[in-house]
N, C-alpha and C positions, 0 to 999 in steps of 0.2 A: 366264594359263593357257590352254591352247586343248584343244579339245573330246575329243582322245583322250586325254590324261591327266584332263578333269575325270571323262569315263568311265571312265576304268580306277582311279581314286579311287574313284566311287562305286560301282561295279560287281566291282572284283576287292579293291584295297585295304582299304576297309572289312568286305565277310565275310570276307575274309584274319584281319586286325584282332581282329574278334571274334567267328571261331574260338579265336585265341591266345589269349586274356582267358579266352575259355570254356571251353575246355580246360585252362586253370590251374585253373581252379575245379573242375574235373573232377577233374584231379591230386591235386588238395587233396584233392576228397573221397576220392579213392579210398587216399592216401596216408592216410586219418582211419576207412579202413578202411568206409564203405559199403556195402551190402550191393546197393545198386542207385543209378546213376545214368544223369541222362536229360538230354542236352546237346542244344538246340534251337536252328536257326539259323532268325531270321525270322520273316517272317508270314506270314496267308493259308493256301489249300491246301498239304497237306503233299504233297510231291514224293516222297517216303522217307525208311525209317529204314534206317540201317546198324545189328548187332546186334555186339556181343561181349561173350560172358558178361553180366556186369552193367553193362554201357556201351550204350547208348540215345542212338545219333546222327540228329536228325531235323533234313533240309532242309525251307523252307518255299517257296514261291512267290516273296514278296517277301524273298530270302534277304539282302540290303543293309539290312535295318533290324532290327537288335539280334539281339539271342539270348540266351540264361536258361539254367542248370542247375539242376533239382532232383538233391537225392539221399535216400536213405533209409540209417535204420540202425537193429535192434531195439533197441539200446541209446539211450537218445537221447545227442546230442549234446552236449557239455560246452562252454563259452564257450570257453576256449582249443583245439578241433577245430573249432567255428563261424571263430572268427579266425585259424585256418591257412586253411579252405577259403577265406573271404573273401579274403586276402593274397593270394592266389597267382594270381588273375586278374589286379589288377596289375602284380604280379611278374614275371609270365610275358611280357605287354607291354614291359617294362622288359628283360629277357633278351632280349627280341625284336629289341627299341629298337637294343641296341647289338651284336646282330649285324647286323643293316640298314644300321647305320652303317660297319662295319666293312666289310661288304661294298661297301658305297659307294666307300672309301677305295681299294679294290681296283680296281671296275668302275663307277666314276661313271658315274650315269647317274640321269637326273630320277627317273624310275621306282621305282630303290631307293630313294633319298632321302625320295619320297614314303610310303612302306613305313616306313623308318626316323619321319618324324617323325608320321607316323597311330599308330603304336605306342605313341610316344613323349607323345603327346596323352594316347590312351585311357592309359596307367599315372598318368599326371598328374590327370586328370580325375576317374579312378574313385578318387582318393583325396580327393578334396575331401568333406567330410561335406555331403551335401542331401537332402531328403527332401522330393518332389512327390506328393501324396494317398500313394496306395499303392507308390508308388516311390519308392525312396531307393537310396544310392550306396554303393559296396563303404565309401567311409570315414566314411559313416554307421553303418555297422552296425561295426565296430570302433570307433567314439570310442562306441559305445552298450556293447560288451564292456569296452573301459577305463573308461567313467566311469559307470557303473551307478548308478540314481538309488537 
């Protein structure tokens, strides 16, 4: 690999990445009816937030390293609304996946590829169930709504 695509992996593809993820989860909630949510890319100093209505888009400084959505609603949340908003960050990855790929097939080029399979990873990944201290993975918390102790 050489050094402009390791950059443009870790610097463009990856927030690419997971905006996508994050913004499914976005989806989710807002599709689960929300009253507020707040999509975070990153860490560190916050750079800005973008506003609409009840969507809360915040960049951070080190915007290549994760990103999180909260959401609210007065009503709480039901296990099966929890496991739509959960799904759809991988899902959206996976949607992502194989237009990347498609697009590839079209205009091959490392670039998309790399796109196509960083997608492809994060919808793969985020479905494995783990749980490290206070973080755990979108198919953590769905094999926690399916198999409820």
């Amino acid at each position: 690999m050489n050094i402009a695509l390791l950059l443009f992996t870790l610097f463009i593809v990856a927030p690419i990445g997971t905006f996508i993820h994050e913004s499914g989860h976005m989806l989710g909630a807002q599709f689960m009816k929300a009253d507020c949510v707040q999509l975070s890319i990153g860490l560190g100093k916050r750079l800005g937030t973008i506003c609409f209505k009840k969507i809360h888009i915040t960049i951070h400084a080190l915007f290549f390293l994760g990103g999180f959505v909260q959401s609210e609603r007065k009503l709480p949340y039901k296990p099966l609304d929890i496991f739509w908003i959960t799904i759809c960050g991988p899902m959206n990855n996976g949607i992502f996946a194989l237009l990347f790929f498609s697009l590839n097939g079209i205009y091959a080029n490392q670039y998309i590829y790399i796109l196509y399979l960083f997608n492809l990873w994060l919808a793969i990944i985020n479905m494995i169930p783990y749980k490290v201290k206070n973080r755990h993975s979108d198919g953590y918390i769905i094999l926690k709504i399916i198999l409820p102790k």
